[in-house]
N, C-alpha and C positions, 0 to 999 in steps of 0.2 A: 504493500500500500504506500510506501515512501515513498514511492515512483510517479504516483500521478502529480504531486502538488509541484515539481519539478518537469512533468512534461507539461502541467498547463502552461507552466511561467512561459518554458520555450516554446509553445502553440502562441501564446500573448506576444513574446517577444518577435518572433517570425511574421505576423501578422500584422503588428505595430510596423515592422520594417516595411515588410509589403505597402501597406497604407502609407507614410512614406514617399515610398518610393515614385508611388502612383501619382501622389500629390507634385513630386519635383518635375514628372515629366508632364502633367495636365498641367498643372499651375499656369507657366506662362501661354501654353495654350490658347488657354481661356479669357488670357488679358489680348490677344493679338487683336488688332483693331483695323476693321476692315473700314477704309475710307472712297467711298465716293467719289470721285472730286468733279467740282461743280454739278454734281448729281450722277456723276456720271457722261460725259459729254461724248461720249464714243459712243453710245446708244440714242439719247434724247438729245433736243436743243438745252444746252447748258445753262444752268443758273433758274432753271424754271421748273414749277410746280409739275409738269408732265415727266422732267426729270430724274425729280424726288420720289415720284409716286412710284415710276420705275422702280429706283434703285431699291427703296422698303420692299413689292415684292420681290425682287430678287432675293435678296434679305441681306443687311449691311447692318456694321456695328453705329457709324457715322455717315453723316450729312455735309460733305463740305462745301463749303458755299463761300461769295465773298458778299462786301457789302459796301454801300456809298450815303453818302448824306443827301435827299432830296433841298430845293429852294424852301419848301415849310417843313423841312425835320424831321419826314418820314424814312426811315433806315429800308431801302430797299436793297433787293438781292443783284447787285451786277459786278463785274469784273472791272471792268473798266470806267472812267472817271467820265467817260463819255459813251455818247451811244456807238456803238462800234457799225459802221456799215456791214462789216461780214457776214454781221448776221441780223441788222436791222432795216425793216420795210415801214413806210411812212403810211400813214390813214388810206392813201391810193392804192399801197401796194407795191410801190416803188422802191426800191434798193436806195439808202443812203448814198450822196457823194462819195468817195472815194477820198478817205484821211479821216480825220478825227470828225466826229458828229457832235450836237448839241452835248453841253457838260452834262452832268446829273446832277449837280450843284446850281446849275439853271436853271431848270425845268422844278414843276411844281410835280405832287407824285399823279395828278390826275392828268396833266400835260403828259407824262409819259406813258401812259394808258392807249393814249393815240398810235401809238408804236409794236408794231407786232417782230416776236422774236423769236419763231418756230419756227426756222431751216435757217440754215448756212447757202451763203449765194454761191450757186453755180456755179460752176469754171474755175472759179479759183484755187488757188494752194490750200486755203485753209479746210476748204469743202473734200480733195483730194486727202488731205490727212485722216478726215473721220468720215468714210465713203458708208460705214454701217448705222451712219447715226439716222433714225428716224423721224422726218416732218414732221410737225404737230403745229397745223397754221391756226392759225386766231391767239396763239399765245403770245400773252404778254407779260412786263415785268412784274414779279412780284415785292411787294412788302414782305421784311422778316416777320411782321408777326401772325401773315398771311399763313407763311409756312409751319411756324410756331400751330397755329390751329388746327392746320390739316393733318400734322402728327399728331395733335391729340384727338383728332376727329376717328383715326383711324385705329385709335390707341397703342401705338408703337412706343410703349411706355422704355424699349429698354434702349433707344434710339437716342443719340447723340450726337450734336451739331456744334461742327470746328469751324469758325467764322471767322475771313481776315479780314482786316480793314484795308481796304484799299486807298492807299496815298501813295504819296511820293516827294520827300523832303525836297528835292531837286528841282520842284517842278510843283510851288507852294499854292500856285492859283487854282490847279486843275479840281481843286476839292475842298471841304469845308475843313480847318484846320485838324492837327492831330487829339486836341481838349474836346473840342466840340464833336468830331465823331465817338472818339471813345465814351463819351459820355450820353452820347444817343444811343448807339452799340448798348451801354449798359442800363441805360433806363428801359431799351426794348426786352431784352434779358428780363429785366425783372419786373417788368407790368406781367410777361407771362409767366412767373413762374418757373423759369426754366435754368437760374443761374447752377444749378447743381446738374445740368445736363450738357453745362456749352463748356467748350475751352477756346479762348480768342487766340489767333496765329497774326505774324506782318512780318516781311520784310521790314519794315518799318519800325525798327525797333521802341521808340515812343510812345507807341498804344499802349505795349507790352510794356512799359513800365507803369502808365499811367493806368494798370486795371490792376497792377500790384499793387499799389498805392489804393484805388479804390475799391476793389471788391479783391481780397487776396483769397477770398475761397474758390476763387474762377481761375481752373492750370491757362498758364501764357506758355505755347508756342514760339520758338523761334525760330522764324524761316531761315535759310541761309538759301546763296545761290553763288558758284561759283566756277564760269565757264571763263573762255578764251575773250568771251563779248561782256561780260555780267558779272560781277562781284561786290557784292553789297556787305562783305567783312572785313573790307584793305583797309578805308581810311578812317573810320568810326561816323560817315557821316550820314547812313541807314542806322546805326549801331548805338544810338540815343547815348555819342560821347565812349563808351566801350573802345577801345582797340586790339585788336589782332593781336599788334607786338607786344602788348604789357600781358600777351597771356600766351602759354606755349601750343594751344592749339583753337582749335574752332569749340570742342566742346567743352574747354574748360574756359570760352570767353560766355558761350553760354551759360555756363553753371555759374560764374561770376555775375552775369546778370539776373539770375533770377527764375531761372527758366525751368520748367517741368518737363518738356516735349522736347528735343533739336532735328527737326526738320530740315535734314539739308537736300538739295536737287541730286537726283541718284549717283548721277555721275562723278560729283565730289563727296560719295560716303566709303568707304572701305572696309572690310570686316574687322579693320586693326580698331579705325574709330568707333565704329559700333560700338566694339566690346570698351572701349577709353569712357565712353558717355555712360553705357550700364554702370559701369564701375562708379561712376560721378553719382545716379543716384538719377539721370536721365534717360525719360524716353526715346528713344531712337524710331521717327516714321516719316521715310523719303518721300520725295514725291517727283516727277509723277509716272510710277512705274508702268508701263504698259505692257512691253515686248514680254511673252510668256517666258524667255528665259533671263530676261530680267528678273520676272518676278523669283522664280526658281531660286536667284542666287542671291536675293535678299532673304527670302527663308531662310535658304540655307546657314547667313549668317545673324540668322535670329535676332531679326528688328522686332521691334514692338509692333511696328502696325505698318501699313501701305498705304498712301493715296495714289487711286489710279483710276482712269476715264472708262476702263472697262473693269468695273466690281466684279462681274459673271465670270471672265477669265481669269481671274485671283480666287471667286471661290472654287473653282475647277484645280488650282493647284492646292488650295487647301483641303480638298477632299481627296485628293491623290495624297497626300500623305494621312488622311485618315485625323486631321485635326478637326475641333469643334466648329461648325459653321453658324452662323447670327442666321437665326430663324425669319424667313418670309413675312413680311403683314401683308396679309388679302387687303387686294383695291376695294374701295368702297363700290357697292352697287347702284 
């Protein structure tokens, strides 16, 4: 009879292990976070409600989206500081000019209403990049807390929305200051409800200090981007004063700032820095992966999460390795 109280322990302890064990390999799993970006724009017209609604059924962890300040202070969902002709038709039907179109800092949010923003024009480069994305005419710009409602209409309660603000220090006219959007940004957030569901992203470093300072229960994103043409981490003047040289790498000028997420453009992330940022105590989710063995070899090097234009092609490689996938919302009928 001595025998059993000693093989329970080891039944307990074997089991305990297992449990465990189970736990080290689901764990991060679980946290990986499937992102959208701009709803998805490989599929839908980006930045719109036809989008979103996509990308929920397919089923995504996050919503990303970007945002601008309207002429009366409505926080609506667009990319750009202006209407972008690429993918903007006027009350007639007509394709914008060719360059920069009315601000969104101009126009009032019912003036942009007149604007339809459901297909990519013809011919071009840009319509050529994303030849699978789907029409959806009559659509127009939305308000964030338009979209705010439609996820709780639909109650994709576990759904989470990565919002950047779109500026550009460089180029101070194009938009309403960095106080005044973060602060519309944040008041939208919280008329709905939803400050425990968002985390704000920018290149712009600015915002992301000013929603530290104001709402520090909301994770700030740090974008980086760092090409041959692009780099918004050399001189500190995206980098709200931060510099490069006063820090030995990108993720530790990140963690100096503040940051919970570092987001850098794929092509400047490495599996060395990955694991550098983990180690800091930082999220690691590039963006904007597309190419399926893109995606492959950020798995591989166990980022936290993806933003990419085609969600459906990410969950196709997270199911080929048998990871957890974010559950479908059925479209409204």
């Amino acid at each position: 009879m001595t025998g059993f109280p000693a093989m329970r322990h080891a039944l307990r302890s074997s089991l305990l292990r297992s449990v465990l064990a189970l736990l080290a390999v689901s764990g991060p799993a679980l946290a990986f976070d499937l992102q959208a970006h701009r709803g998805g724009r490989g599929l839908m017209p980006e930045n719109t409600l036809p989008a979103f609604e996509h990308a929920l059924a397919l089923g995504v962890d996050t919503l990303e989206l970007d945002i601008g300040v309207t002429a009366d202070g409505v926080v609506a969902i667009a990319h750009d500081p202006y209407l972008n002709p690429l993918i903007t038709r006027d009350g007639a039907g007509q394709w914008l000019a060719a360059g920069k179109g009315p601000l969104i800092r101009s126009l009032t949010f019912a003036q942009l209403q007149a604007y339809e923003l459901g297909r990519i024009q013809p011919g071009t480069a840009y319509a050529a990049t994303f030849p699978t994305q789907q029409a959806v005419d009559g659509t127009k710009m939305p308000a964030l807390a338009a979209l705010f409602e439609r996820v709780k209409a639909l109650r994709a309660d576990h759904v989470r929305f990565n919002i950047e603000t779109k500026l550009t220090p460089t180029e101070p006219g194009d938009t309403v200051g960095a106080e005044a959007m973060t602060r519309a940004l944040l008041r939208a957030v919280r008329d709905a409800g939803m400050a425990s569901r968002v985390s704000i992203q920018s290149f712009d470093w600015r915002t992301l200090q000013l929603v530290q300072q104001l709402e520090p229960r909301i994770p700030t994103v740090y974008l980086t981007t760092q090409t041959a043409n692009s780099d918004n981490v050399r001189d500190g003047k995206w980098t709200a004063g931060f510099r490069l040289a006063d820090h030995a790498s990108v993720p530790k000028l990140v963690k100096a700032a503040g940051g919970a997420v570092w987001s850098p453009n794929g092509g400047a992330v490495t599996e060395a820095l990955v694991k550098e940022a983990q180690s800091l105590g930082l999220k690691v989710i590039p963006w904007t992966i597309n190419n399926r063995a893109d995606l492959e070899r950020m798995l591989d090097w166990g980022v936290d999460g993806i933003i990419t234009d085609y969600p459906d092609r990410l969950r196709e490689a997270l199911r080929r390795r048998d990871l957890p996938l974010p559950p479908p919302v059925p479209k409204a009928r």
